[in-house]
Backbone as JSON, one array per atom type, in Angstrom:
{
  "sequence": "XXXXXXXXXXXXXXXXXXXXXXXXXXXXXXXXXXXXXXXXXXXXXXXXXXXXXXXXXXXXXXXXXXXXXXXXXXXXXXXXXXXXXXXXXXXXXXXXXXXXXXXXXXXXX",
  "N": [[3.9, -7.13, 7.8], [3.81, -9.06, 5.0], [6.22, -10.86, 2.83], [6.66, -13.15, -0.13], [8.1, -14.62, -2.46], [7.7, -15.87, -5.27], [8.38, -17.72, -8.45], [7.8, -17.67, -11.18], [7.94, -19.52, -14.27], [7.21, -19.72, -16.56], [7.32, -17.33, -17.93], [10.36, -16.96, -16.69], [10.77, -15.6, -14.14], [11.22, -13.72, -11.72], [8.66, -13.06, -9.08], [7.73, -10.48, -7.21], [5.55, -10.93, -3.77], [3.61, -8.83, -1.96], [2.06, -8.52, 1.13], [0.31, -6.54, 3.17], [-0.68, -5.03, 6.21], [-1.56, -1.91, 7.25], [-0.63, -1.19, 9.96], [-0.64, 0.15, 12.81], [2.5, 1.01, 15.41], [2.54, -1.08, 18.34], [4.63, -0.24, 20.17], [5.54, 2.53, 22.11], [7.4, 4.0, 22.01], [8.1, 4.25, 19.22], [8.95, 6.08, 16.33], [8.43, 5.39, 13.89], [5.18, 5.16, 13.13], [3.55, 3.58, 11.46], [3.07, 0.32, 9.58], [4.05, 0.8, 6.65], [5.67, 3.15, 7.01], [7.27, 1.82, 8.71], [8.3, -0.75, 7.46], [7.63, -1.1, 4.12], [8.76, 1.14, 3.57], [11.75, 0.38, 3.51], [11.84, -0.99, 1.68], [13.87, -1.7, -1.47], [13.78, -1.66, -4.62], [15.03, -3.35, -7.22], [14.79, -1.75, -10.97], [14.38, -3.99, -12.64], [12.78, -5.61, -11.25], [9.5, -7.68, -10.35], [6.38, -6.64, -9.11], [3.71, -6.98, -6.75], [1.37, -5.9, -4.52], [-0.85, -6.32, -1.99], [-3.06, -5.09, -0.11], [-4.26, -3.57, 3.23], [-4.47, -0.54, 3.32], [-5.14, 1.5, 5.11], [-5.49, 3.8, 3.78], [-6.03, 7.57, 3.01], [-6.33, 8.93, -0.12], [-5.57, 11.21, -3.13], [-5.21, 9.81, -5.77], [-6.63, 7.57, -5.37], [-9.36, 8.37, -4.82], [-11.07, 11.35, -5.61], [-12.33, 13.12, -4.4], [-10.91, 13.38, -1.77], [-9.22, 15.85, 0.29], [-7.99, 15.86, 2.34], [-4.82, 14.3, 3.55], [-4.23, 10.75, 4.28], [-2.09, 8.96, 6.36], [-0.33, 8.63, 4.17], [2.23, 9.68, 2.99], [4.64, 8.28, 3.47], [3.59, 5.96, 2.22], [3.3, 7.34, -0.76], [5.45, 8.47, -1.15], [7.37, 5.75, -1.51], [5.88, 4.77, -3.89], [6.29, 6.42, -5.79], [8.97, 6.45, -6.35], [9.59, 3.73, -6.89], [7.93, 3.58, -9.28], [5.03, 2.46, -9.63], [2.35, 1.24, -10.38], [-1.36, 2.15, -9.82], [-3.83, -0.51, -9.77], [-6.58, -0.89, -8.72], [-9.5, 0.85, -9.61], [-10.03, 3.94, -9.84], [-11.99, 6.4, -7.95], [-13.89, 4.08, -6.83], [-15.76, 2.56, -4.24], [-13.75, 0.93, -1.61], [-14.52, -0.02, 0.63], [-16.79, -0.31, 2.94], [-18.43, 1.47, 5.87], [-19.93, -0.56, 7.91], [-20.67, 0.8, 10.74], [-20.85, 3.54, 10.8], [-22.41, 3.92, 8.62], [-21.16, 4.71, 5.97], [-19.53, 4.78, 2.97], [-16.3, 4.51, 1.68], [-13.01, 5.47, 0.4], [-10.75, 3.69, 0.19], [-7.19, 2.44, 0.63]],
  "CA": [[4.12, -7.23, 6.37], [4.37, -10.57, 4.47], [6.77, -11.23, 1.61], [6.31, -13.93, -0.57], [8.64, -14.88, -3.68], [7.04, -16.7, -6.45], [9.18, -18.24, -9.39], [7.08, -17.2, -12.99], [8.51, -20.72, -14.92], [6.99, -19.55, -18.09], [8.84, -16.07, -18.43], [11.49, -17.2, -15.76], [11.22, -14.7, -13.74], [10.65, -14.18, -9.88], [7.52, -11.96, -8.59], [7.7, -10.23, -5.17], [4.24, -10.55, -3.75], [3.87, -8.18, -0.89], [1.15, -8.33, 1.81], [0.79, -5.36, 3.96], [-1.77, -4.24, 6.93], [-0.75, -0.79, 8.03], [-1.12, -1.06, 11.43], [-0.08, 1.27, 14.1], [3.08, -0.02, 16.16], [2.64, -0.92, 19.76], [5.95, 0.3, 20.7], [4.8, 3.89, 21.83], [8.26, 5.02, 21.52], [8.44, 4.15, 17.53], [8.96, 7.12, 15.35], [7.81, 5.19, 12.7], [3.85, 4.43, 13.81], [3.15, 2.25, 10.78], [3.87, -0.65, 8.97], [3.95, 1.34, 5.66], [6.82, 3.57, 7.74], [8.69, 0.54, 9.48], [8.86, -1.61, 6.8], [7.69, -0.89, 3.26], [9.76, 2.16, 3.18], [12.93, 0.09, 3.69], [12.33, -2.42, 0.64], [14.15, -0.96, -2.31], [13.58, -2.98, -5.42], [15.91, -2.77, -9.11], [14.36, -1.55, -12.25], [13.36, -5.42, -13.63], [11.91, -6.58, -10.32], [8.01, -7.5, -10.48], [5.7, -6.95, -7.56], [2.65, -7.37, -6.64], [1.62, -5.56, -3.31], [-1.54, -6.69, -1.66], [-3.1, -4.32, 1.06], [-5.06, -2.8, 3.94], [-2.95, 0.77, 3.83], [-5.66, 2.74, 5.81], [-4.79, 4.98, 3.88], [-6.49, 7.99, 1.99], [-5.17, 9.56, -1.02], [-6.77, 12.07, -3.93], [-5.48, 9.15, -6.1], [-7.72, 6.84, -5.52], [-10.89, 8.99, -4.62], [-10.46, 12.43, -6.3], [-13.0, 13.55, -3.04], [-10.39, 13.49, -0.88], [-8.21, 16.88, 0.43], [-7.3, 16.17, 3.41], [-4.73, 13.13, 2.6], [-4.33, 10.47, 5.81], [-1.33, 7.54, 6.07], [-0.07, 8.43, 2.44], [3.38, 10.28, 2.39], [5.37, 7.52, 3.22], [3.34, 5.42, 0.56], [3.13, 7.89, -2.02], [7.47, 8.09, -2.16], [7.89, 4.69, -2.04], [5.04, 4.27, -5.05], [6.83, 7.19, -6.93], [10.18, 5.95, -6.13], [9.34, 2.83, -7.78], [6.84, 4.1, -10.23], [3.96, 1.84, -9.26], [0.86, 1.61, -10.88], [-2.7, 1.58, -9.35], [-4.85, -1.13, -10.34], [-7.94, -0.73, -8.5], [-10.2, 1.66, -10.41], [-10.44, 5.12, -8.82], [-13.46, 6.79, -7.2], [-14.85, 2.87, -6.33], [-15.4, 2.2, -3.13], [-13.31, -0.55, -2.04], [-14.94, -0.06, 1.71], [-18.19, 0.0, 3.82], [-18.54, 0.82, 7.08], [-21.57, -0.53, 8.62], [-21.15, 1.44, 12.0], [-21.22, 4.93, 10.36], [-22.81, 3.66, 6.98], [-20.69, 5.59, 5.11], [-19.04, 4.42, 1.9], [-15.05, 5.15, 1.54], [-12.02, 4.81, -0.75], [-9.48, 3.05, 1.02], [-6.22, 1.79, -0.08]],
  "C": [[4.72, -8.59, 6.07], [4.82, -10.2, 3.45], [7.11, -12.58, 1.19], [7.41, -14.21, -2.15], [8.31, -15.81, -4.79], [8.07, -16.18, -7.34], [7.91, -18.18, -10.44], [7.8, -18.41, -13.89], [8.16, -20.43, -16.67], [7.72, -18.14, -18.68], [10.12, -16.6, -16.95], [11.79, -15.62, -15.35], [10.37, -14.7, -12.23], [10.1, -12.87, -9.64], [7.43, -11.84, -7.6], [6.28, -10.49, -4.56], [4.37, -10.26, -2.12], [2.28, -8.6, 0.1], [1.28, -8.19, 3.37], [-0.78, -4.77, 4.6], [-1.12, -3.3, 7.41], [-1.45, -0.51, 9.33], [-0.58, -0.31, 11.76], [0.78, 0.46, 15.06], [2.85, 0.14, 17.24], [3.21, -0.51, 20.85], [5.57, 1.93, 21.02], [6.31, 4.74, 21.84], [9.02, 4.78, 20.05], [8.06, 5.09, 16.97], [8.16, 6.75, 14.3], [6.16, 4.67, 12.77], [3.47, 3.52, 12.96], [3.34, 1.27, 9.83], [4.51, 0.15, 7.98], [5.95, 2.18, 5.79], [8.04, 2.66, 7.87], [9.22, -0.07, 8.44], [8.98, -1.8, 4.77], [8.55, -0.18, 2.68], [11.0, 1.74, 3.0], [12.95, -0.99, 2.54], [12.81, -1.32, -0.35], [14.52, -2.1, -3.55], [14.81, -2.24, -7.33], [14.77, -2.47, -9.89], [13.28, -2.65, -12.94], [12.58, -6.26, -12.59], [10.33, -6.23, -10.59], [7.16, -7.65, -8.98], [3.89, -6.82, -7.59], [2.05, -7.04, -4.89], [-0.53, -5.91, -3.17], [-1.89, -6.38, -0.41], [-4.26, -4.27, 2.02], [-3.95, -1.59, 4.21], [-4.02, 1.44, 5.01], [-5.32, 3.95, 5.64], [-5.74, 5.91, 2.98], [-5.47, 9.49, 1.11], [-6.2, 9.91, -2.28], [-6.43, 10.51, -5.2], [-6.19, 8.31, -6.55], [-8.7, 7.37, -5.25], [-10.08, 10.63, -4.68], [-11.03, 13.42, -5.45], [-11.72, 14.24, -2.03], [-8.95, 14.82, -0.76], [-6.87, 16.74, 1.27], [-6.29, 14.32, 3.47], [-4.01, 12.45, 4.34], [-3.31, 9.11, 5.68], [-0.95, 7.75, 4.8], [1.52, 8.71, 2.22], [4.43, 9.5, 2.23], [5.45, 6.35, 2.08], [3.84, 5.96, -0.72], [4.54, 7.88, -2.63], [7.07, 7.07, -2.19], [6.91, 4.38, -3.88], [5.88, 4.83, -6.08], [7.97, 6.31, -7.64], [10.24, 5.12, -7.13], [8.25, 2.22, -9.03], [5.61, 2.92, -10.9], [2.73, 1.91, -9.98], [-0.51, 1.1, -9.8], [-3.51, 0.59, -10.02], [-6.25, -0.99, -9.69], [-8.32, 0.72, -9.3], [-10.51, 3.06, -9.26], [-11.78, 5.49, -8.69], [-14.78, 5.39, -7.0], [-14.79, 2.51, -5.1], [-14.83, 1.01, -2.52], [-13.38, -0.73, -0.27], [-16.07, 0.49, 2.29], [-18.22, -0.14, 4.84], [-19.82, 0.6, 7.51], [-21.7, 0.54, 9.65], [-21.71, 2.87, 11.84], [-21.98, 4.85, 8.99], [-22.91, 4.26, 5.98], [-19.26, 4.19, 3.88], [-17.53, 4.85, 1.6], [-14.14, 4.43, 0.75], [-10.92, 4.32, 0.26], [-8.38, 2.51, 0.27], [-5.17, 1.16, 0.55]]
}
């Protein structure tokens, strides 16, 4: 996970910009297996902070594809999103992944 602080000069104000692959840690005795776990979970932001999170979560969630039951990499997302009452911008049920190998179409987030 990268964090990035950009200065906004025209509203004076400073924008977090996050960027986050949820990998799986190598450590095989880490409780926490992925980034999302290790490290997202531990930022805790005020009320007037602005962010800007920029991902590969591997994660699926009815959220973003309304398909989906069985929900995979999300719980630790989904608090922190609540937590800090997050909005989605990508457009739901679009696929925002293709795999060639299985050439199946999926929502990813």
């Amino acid at each position: 996970m990268q964090a990035i602080s950009i200065m906004n000069n025209k509203i004076q104000r400073e924008i977090l910009l996050f960027n986050i692959y949820n990998e799986k840690s190598q450590n095989a005795d880490d409780e926490q297996l992925y980034t999302i776990e290790r490290e997202l979970a531990k930022v805790m932001l005020n009320s007037e902070q602005k962010v800007i999170i920029v991902e590969d979560f591997n994660a699926h969630y009815s959220w973003w594809n309304a398909k989906i039951s069985n929900f995979i990499r999300t719980k630790a997302l989904i608090k922190w999103v609540n937590l800090h009452k997050c909005n989605l911008i990508n457009t739901s049920d679009i696929n925002t992944y293709h795999s060639y190998s299985d050439n199946q179409a999926q929502y990813l987030i």
